[in-house]
Structure formats: C-alpha cells, structure tokens
C-alpha positions as CSV (number, residue, x, y, z in Angstrom):
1,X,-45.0,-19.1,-39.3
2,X,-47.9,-18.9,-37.6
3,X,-51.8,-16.6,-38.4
4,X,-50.8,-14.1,-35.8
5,X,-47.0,-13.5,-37.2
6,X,-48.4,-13.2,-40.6
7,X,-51.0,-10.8,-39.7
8,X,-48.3,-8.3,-38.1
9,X,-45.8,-8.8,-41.7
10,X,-49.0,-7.4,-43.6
11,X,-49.7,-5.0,-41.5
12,X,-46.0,-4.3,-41.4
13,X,-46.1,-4.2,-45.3
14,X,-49.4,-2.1,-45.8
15,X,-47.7,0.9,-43.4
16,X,-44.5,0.4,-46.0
17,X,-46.8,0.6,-49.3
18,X,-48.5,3.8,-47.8
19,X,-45.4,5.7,-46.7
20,X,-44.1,5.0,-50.0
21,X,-47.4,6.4,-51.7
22,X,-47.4,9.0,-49.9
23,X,-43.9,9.9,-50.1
24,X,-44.3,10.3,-53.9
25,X,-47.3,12.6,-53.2
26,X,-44.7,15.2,-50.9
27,X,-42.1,14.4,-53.2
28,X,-44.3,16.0,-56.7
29,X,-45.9,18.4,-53.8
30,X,-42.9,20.0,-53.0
31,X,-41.6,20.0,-57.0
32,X,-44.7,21.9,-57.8
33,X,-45.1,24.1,-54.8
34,X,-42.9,27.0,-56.1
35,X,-45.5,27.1,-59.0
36,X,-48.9,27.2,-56.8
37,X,-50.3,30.2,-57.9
38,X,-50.1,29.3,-61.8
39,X,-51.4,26.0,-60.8
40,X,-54.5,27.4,-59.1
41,X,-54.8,29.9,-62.1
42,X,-54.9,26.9,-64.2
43,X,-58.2,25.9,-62.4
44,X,-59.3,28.4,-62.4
45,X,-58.9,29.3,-66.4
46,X,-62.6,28.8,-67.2
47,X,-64.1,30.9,-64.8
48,X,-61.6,33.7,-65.8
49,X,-62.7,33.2,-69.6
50,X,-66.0,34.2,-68.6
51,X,-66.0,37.4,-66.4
52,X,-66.0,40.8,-67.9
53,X,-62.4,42.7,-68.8
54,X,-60.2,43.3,-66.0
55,X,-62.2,41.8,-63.7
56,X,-60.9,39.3,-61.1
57,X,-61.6,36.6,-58.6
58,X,-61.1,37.5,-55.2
59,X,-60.2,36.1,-51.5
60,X,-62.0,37.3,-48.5
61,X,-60.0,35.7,-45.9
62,X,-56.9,36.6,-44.6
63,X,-54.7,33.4,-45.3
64,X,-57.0,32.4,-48.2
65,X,-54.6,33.8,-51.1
66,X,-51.8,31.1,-49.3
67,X,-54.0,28.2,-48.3
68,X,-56.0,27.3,-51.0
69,X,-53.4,27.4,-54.2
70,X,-51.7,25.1,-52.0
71,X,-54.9,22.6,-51.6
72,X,-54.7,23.0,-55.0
73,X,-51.5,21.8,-55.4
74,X,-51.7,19.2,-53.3
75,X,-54.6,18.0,-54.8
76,X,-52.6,18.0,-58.7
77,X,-49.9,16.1,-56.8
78,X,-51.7,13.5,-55.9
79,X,-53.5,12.9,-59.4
80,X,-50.0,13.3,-60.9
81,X,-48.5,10.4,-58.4
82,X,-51.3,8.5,-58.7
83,X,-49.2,6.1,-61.0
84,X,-47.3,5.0,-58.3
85,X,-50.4,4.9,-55.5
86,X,-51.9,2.4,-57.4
87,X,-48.6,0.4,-58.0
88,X,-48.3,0.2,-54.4
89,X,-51.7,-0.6,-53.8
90,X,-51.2,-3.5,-56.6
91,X,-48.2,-4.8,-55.2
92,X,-49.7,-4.9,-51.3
93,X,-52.7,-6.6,-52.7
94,X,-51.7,-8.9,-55.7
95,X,-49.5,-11.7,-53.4
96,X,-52.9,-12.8,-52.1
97,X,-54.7,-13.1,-55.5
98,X,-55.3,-16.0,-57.4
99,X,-54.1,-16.0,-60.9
100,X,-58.0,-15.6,-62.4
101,X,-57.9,-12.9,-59.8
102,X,-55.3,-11.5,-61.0
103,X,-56.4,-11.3,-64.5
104,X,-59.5,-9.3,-64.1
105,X,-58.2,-7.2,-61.2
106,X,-55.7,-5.2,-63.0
107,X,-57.7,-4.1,-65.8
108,X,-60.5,-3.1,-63.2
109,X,-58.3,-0.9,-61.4
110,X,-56.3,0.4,-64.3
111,X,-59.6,1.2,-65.8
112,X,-61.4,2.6,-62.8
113,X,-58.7,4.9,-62.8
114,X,-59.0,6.0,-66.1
115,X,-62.8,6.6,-65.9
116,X,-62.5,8.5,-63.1
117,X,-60.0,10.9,-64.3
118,X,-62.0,11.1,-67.7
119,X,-64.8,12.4,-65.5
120,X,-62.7,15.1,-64.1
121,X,-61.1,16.4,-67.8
122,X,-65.0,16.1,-69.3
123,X,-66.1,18.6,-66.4
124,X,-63.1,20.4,-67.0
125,X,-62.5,21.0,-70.7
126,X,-66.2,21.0,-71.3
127,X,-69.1,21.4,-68.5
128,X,-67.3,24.1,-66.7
129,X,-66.8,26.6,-70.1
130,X,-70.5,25.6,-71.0
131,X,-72.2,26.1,-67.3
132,X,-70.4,29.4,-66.9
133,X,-71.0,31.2,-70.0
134,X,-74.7,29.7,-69.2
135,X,-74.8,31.4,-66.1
136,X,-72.6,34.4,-67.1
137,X,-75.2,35.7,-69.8
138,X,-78.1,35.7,-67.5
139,X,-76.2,37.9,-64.9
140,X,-78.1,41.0,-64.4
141,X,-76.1,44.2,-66.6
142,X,-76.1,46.0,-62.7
143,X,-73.8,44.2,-61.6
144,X,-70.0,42.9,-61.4
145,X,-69.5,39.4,-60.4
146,X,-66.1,38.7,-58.8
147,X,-66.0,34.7,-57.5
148,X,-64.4,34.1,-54.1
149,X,-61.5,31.2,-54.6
150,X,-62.2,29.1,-51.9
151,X,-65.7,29.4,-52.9
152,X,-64.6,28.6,-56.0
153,X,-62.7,25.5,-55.3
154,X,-65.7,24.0,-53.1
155,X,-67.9,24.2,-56.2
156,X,-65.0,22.5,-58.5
157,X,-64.0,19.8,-55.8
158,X,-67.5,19.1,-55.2
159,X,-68.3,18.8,-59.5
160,X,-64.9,17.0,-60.2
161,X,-65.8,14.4,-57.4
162,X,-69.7,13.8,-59.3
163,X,-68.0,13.6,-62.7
164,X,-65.8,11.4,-61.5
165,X,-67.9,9.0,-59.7
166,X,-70.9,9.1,-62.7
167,X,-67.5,7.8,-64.9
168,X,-67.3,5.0,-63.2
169,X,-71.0,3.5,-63.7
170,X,-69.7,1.2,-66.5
171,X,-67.6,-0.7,-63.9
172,X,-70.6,-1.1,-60.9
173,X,-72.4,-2.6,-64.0
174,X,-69.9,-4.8,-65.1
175,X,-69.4,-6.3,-61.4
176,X,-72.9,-6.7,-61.2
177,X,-72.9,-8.9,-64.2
178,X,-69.9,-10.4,-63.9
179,X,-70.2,-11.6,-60.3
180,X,-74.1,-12.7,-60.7
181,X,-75.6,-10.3,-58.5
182,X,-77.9,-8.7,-61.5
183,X,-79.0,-10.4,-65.0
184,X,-78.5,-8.1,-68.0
185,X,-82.1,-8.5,-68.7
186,X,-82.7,-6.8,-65.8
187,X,-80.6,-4.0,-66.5
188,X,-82.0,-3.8,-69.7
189,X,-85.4,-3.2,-67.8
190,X,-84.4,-1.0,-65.4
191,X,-83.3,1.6,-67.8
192,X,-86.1,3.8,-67.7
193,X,-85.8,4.1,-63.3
194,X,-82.3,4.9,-64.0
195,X,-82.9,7.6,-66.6
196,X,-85.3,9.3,-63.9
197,X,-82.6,8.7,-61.2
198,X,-79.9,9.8,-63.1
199,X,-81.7,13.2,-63.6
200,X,-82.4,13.2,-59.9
201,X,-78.8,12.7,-59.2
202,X,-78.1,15.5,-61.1
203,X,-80.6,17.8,-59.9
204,X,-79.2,17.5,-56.7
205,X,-75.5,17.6,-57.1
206,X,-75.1,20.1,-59.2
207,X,-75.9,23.8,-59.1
208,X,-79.5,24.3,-60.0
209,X,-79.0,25.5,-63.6
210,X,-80.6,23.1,-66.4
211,X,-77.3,23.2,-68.3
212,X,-75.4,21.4,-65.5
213,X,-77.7,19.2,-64.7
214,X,-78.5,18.1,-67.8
215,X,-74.5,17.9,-68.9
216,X,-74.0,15.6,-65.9
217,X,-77.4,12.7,-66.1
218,X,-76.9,12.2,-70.3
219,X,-73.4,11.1,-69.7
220,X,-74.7,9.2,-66.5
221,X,-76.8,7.1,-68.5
222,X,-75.3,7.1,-71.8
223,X,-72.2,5.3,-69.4
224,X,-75.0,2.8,-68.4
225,X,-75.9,1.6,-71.5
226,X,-72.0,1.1,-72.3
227,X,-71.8,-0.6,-69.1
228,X,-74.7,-3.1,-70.3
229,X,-72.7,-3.6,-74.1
230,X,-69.3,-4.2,-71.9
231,X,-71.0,-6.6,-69.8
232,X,-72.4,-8.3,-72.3
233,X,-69.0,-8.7,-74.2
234,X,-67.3,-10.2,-70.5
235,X,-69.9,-11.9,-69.3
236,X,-70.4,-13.8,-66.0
237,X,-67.7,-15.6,-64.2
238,X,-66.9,-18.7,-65.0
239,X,-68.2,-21.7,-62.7
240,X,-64.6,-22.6,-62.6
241,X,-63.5,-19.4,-60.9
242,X,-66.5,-19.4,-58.6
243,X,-65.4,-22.1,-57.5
244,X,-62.3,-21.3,-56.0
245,X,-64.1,-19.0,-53.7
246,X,-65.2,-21.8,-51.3
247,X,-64.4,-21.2,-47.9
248,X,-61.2,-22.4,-47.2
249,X,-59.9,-24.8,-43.6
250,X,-57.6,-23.8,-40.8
251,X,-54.4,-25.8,-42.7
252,X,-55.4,-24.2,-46.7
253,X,-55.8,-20.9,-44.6
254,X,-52.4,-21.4,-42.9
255,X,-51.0,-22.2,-46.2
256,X,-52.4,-19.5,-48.0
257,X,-51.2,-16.8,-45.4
258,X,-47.9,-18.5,-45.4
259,X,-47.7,-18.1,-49.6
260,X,-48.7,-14.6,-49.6
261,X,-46.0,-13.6,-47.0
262,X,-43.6,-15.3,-49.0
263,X,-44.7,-13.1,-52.2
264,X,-45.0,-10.0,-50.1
265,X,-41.4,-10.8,-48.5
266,X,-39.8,-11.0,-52.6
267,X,-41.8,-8.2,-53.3
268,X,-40.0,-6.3,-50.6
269,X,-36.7,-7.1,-51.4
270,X,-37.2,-6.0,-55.2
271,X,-38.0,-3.0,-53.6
C-alpha cells in the first residue's frame, strides 16, 4: 500500500468518525426536541429568579420563540453526546500514536473536557445567580426589565464559551512545561503580568459590571497557579520520549502509514 492509498483510507475514516459523531448529536437532538421549551427555560432559570413577580422574558422577532429554544437544544445535545465525539475523535487519532503518546493523550483530552464543562456549570450554578442579582438591585425602581431571549442566549453563549476556555489554563501550562517550551521558574515569575492580564481579559469579555469581572480573572489565575503545582507534579518529558520524535525516512514513513491503516482498518471492523 502505497502514501497516496493510505492518505484516501484516512480520509475515508475521518468522514466515517464524523458522520458517526454527528449522528449521535441528531440522534439526542431529535430525543430532546419535543422538550425545547423546558430546556430553554432551564437556561434560562437564573435570570427568571431575578426579575420582579409575574414578570417575563420576551421575543421581539417573529420566529424567535421557535428558533432559539431549538439552538438551545441543539447546543445541550451536543454537550450530552459529547461522550461519544470524543470516542470517535480517540479512535480516528489513537492508531497513529505511539504508546507514550498514548499514555499522556488520553488523560489530556479526558481532562480538557472536564475543565471545560466545569467552566460552563461554575458560570452557571454560580456567576450567573451572583451577576444578576448584582445588576438586578441597581435597576432603577421606574422601570420593568423584561430580557429579550436571543439576547439572552448571546450573552450566555458568549460567558459559557470565556468560562470554559479560562478552565482550561491548567492544561496550556502543563504543555508548556511538559514539552519544554517554558521553565516553571518562569512561570513562577510571570505571575504578577498574568494577574494584570487576567483582569484585562476579564474586563473585556465580560459585561462591564465589577462582579463579573472579578468572578471570572480570580478563577483565571487561581487555575494558573494549579497549573504551575500540576506541572510540577508531571514534569518534563522524558529525553526518551523526545526522542522518538526525530523526523522519520521515506521507508519508517511508509511503514508507519502502513501500521496505522492496519489499526484504523481493525478499528473499523469492531465497529
């Protein structure tokens, strides 16, 4: 088997991974479309706790009360089947690993994942009930606020995606370490930039309240300093290992392409 014929098999085998990731999506999609609107309501829970009695959110647009609980859904769908995106993403990638790889891959994506969706429950559960009833006492008496949804679920997209990424800090620190690209004494150094920048990063992500901003750069560095301890618990990589990174000839290529198509081909068939 040749480069070219092993090329089109994993090309072949990334379109099968990706129909089968998103056919899971549709497949919870369509389970929890009949629910929509109590999904959406769920989102939209802490904003509801904080506006006056009988008061309600509203939709301006014409299609707005359909179109955005099903964003909505969609969007729960694919954190639900997420499980199985990264499964498939595992599988497409993991032939082509070496077994040290392997090793240190796994727990970098299971935790990645993790982090991420603890950054989305954080500024769920917590920053959203906190930033609201911040902002809800300081509305003027005169008036009646009433939130428009989509509105709404720019402003929740756009703080679930910060508090998701600022999650993941500890794991950009760890590869930096790990892979030699930064010594921890440097980090160690650096903290007082990154306090500044994290309070920066705040200041112009989120809304520009002092609650939100500040809910959003302590956990931003707080997750730096843990990313320092956890690097200093891991470590570099081993010479060993950086050694098996040297560039490889046309025949070890050959060979390599031809072992990961084989693994990718068993892979298959278990499927």
């Amino acid at each position: 088997m040749d480069a070219q014929e092993s090329f089109v098999s994993h090309l072949i085998e990334l379109r099968d991974r990706l129909l089968k990731a998103i056919a899971a999506i549709l497949l919870v999609f369509l389970c929890l479309m009949p629910w929509a609107g109590s999904v959406y309501d769920l989102l939209a829970m802490p904003m509801l706790a904080t506006l006056p009695a009988g008061t309600k959110m509203i939709a301006t647009g014409v299609i707005t009360p359909f179109m955005v609980p099903v964003k909505v859904t969609l969007l729960a769908a694919f954190v639900l089947a997420l499980p199985v995106v990264l499964f498939q993403a595992w599988a497409f990638v993991a032939p082509g690993l070496y077994a040290h790889e392997k090793k240190f891959a796994l727990p970098l994506v299971v935790g990645t994942t993790l982090l991420f969706l603890a950054g989305i429950a954080f500024c769920y559960f917590f920053v959203f009930n906190t930033v609201f009833k911040f902002i809800a006492e300081f509305a003027p008496a005169s008036i009646t606020p009433a939130p428009d949804i989509e509105q709404y679920l720019a402003f929740v997209m756009t703080m679930f995606l910060a508090f998701g990424i600022t999650f993941e800090v500890p794991v950009v620190v760890i590869l930096l370490v790990r892979f030699g690209m930064v010594e921890i004494e440097k980090l160690v150094e650096a903290r007082p930039y990154v306090i500044v920048g994290a309070f920066v990063i705040a200041a112009v992500v989120t809304p520009p309240d002092v609650v939100s901003q500040f809910m959003l750069a302590m956990p931003m560095w707080l997750l730096y300093e843990l990313g320092i301890l956890l690097a200093r618990m891991i470590g570099k990589r081993p010479a060993d290992d950086a050694g098996a990174h040297q560039p490889l000839d046309d025949a070890a290529m050959t060979a390599e392409l031809d072992r990961a198509e084989a693994e990718s081909l068993a892979n298959r068939s278990k499927d």
